[in-house]
C-alpha positions in Angstrom: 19.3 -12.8 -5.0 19.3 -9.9 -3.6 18.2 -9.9 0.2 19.9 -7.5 3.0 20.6 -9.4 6.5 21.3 -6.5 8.4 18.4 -5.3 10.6 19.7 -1.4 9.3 19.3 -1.8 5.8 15.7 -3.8 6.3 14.8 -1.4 7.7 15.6 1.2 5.0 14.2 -0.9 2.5 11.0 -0.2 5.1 11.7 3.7 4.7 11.6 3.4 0.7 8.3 1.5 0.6 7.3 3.9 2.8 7.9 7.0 0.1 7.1 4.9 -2.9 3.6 3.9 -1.6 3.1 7.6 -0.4 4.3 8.8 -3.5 2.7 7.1 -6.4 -0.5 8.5 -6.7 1.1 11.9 -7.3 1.3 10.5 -11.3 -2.1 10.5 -10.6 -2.7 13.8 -9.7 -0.9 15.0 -13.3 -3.7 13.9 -15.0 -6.8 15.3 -13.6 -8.9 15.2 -16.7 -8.2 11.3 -17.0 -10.7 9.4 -14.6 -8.8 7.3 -12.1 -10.4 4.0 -13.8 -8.6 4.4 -17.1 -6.1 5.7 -15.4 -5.6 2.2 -13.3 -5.2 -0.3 -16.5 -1.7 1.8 -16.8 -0.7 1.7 -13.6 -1.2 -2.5 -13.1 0.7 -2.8 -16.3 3.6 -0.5 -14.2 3.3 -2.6 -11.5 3.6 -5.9 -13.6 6.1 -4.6 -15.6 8.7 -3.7 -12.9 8.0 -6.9 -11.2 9.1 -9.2 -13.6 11.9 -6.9 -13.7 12.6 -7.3 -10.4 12.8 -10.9 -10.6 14.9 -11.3 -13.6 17.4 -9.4 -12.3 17.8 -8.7 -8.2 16.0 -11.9 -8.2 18.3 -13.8 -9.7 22.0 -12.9 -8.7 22.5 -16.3 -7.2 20.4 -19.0 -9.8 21.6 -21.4 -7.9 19.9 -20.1 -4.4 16.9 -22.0 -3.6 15.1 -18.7 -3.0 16.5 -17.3 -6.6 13.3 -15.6 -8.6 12.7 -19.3 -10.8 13.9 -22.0 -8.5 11.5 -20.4 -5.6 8.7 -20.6 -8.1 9.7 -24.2 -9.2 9.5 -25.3 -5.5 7.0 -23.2 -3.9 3.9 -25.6 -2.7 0.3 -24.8 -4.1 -1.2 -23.8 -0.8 2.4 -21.0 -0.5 1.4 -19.7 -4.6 -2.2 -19.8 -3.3 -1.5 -17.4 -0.6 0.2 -15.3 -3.1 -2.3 -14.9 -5.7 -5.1 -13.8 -3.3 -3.2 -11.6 -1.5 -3.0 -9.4 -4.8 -6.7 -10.4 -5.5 -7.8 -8.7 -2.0 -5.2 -5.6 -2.1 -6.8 -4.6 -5.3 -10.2 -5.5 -3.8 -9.1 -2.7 -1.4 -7.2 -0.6 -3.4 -9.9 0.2 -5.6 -12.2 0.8 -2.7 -10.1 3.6 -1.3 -10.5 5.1 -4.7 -14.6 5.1 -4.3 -14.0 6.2 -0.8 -11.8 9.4 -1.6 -14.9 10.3 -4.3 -17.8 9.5 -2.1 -16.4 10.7 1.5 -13.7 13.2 0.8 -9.8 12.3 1.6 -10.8 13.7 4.9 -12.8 10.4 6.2 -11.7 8.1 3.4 -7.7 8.1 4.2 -7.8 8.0 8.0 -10.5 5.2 8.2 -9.3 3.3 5.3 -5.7 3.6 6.8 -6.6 3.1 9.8 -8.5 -0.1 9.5 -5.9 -1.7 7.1 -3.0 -1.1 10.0 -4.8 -2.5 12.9 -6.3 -5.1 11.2 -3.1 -6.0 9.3 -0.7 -6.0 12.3 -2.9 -8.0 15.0 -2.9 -10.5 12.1 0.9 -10.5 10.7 1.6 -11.1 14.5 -0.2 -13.8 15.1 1.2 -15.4 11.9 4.8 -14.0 12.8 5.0 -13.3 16.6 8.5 -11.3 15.8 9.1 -8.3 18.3 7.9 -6.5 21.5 4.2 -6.9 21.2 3.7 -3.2 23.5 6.1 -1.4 21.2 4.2 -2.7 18.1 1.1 -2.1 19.2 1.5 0.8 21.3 3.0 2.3 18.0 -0.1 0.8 16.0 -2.3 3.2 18.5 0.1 6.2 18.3 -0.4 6.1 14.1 -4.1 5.3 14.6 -4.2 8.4 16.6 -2.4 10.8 14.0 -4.3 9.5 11.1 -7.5 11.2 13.2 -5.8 14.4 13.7 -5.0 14.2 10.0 -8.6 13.5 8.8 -9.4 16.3 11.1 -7.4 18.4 9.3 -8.3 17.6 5.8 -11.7 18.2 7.2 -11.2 21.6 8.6 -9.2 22.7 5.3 -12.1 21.6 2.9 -14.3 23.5 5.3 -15.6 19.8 6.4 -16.8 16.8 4.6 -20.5 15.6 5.1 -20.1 11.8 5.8 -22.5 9.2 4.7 -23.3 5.8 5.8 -22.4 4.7 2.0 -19.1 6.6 2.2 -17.9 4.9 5.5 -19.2 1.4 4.7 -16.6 2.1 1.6 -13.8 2.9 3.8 -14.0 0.1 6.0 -14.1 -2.2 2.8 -11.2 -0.4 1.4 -9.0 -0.9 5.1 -10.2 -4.4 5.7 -9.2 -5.5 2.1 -5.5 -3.6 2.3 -5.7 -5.1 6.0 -6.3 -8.5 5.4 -3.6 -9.2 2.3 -0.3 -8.7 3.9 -1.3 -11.9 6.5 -1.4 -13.9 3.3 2.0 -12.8 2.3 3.4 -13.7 5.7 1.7 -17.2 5.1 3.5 -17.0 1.6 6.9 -16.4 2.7 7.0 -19.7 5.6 6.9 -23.0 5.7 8.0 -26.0 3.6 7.8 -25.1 -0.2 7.7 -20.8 0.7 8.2 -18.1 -1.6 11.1 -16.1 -2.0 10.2 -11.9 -2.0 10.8 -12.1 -5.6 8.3 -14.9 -6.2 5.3 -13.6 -3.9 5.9 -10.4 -5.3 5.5 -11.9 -9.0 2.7 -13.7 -7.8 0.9 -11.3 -6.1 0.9 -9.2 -8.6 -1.0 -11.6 -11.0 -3.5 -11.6 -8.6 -3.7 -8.4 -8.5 -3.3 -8.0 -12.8 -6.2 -10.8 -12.9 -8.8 -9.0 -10.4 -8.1 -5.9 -11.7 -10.2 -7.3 -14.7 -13.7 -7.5 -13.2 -13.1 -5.2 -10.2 -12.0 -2.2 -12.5 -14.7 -3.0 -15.2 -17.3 -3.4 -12.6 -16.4 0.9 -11.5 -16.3 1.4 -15.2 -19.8 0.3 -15.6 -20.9 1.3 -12.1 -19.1 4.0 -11.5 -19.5 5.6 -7.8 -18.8 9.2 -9.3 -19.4 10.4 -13.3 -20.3 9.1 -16.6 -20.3 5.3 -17.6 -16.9 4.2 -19.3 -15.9 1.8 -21.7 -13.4 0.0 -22.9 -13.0 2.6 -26.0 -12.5 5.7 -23.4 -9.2 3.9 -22.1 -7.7 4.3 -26.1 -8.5 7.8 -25.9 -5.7 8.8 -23.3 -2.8 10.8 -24.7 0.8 9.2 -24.5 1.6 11.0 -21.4 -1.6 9.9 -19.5 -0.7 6.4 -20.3 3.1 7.0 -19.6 2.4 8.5 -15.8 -0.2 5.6 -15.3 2.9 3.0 -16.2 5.2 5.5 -13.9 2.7 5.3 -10.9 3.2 1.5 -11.2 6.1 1.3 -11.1 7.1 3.5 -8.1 4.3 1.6 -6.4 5.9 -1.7 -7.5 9.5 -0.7 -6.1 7.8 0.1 -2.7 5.8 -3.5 -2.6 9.1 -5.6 -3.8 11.0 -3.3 -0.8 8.5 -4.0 1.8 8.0 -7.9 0.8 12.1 -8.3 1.3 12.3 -6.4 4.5 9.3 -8.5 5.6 11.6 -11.5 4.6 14.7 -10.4 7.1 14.2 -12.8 10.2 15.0 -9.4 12.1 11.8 -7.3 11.1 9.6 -9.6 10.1 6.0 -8.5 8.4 4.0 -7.0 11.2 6.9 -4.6 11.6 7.5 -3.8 7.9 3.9 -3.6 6.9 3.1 -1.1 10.2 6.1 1.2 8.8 5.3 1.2 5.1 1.6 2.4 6.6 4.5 5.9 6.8 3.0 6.5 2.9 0.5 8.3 4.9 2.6 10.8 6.2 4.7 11.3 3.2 1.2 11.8 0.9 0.6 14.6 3.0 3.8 15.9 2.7 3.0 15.9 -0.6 -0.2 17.7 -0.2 1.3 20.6 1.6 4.8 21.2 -0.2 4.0 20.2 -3.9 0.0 20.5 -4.5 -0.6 23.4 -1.6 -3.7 21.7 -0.6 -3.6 23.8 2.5 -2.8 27.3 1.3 -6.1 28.8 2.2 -6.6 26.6 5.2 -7.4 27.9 8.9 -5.0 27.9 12.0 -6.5 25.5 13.8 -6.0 22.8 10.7 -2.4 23.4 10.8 -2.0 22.8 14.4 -4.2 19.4 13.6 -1.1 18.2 11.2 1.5 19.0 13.6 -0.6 16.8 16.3 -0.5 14.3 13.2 3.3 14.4 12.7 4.2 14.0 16.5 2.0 11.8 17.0 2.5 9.7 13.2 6.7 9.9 14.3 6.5 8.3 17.3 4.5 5.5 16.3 6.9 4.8 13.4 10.0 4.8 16.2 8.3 2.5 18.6 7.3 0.2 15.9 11.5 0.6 14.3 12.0 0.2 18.3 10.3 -3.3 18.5 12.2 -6.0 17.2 15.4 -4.3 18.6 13.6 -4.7 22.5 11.5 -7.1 21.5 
């Protein structure tokens, strides 16, 4: 199995979850005609797809190794598989939220609060469940990203020419943060004890949580849909091949990021308050994105671009105290 030891090359396994999750949803934004909802069935099948891959072959470079991709599964407890399973269940909870966030609120409030939320929520909780580094570095780095993902909403705000916020768009965001918040505790919980999973194994079995609640969760926005037309089943067999193929594509680049972050959050020397509060980086990198690829701030005042360089001081050296922690700590 494939597992790095070395508190360096956790922590670039951090750094790519960190692009992957910030760069995923850019297969997404290829397909503008083809409503996020369809465009999700593709992208769980990407995810489940490089998964299993994942575990057939990283997984299983040592088959006799207890934490191999099958013997982890053959001897993970109930309670340690139960863990797994819901922390997919919530994350798409959560993921899908953000989605219905973004269309009620505007990237401007949805990101930042939704973000925001998830990383304060999620690293109080990893480090009570794992007390692994300097608790002021953490979460005086936890404050310093908190802090930039305001100046970045501002931003967004100020290049849109602002966002009118409603009650029903924050109550979306904060359901959307506490549900990315509140999984990666559960995959802490997962990885310990008598009977754990191996990175491999929680992965594969948070994913079917996730492939299992996309099911009523995604139907439920089909039917109910926060912006546009009703869908149906029939709609999703309307897609072109490449609609389908950058929905599989999105995925899997997502995928690659999770399976990174899980085994970095595995390493005794990062542990998953750290690696979670670094892979909450995808923020800075989407924005990257924004600016260099999609020029979603070509026509946008002075005063917005000085609120993204606040963001990227401010984003950087949270990201270093938190790489700083368990180092100190």
């Amino acid at each position: 199995m494939f597992l790095p030891h070395a508190y360096w090359a956790a922590l670039l396994m951090t750094i790519l979850s960190m692009l992957c999750w910030g760069s995923w949803s850019n297969t997404q934004k290829l397909v503008k005609s083809w409503r996020f909802e369809l465009f999700y069935w593709d992208y769980i099948w990407g995810v489940l797809l490089l998964t299993v891959a994942a575990g057939l072959t990283l997984g299983r470079l040592s088959p006799s190794s207890p934490q191999s991709f099958f013997n982890s599964l053959a001897s993970a407890s109930w309670h340690n598989i139960l863990y797994g399973f819901l922390a997919g269940f919530i994350f798409n909870f959560g993921n899908l939220f953000i989605v219905a966030a973004i269309a009620v609120a505007g990237l401007a409030v949805a990101f930042p609060v939704s973000i925001g939320v998830s990383l304060v929520v999620s690293s109080i909780l990893d480090y009570v469940v794992t007390p692994r580094g300097n608790p002021w570095l953490l979460f005086g780095g936890v404050v310093l990203v908190c802090v930039a993902m305001v100046f970045d909403g501002l931003a967004y705000g100020k290049a849109s020419g602002g966002a009118k916020v409603t009650i029903r768009g924050i109550v979306l965001c904060v359901l959307s943060g506490l549900g990315l918040g509140l999984f990666y505790p559960l995959i802490a919980k997962s990885l310990q004890g008598e009977g754990r999973l191996g990175p491999y194994s929680v992965a594969f079995v948070f994913v079917l949580g996730a492939v299992v609640s996309t099911f009523p969760f995604n139907y439920t926005f089909m039917r109910r849909p926060i912006v546009g037309a009703k869908l149906t089943i029939r709609d999703y067999f309307h897609g072109t091949g490449r609609e389908h193929l950058l929905g599989v594509v999105g995925g899997v680049i997502w995928a690659v990021g999770t399976i990174s972050n899980f085994i970095a959050s595995d390493v005794q020397t990062v542990g998953p308050a750290v690696s979670y509060a670094l892979g909450g980086g995808a923020t800075l990198v989407a924005v990257l994105w924004g600016l260099i690829v999609w020029k979603e701030f070509r026509d946008a005042p002075k005063v917005a671009y000085l609120l993204l360089n606040l963001m990227f001081v401010f984003f950087l050296a949270g990201l270093v105290s938190v790489a700083l922690a368990p180092v100190i700590g």
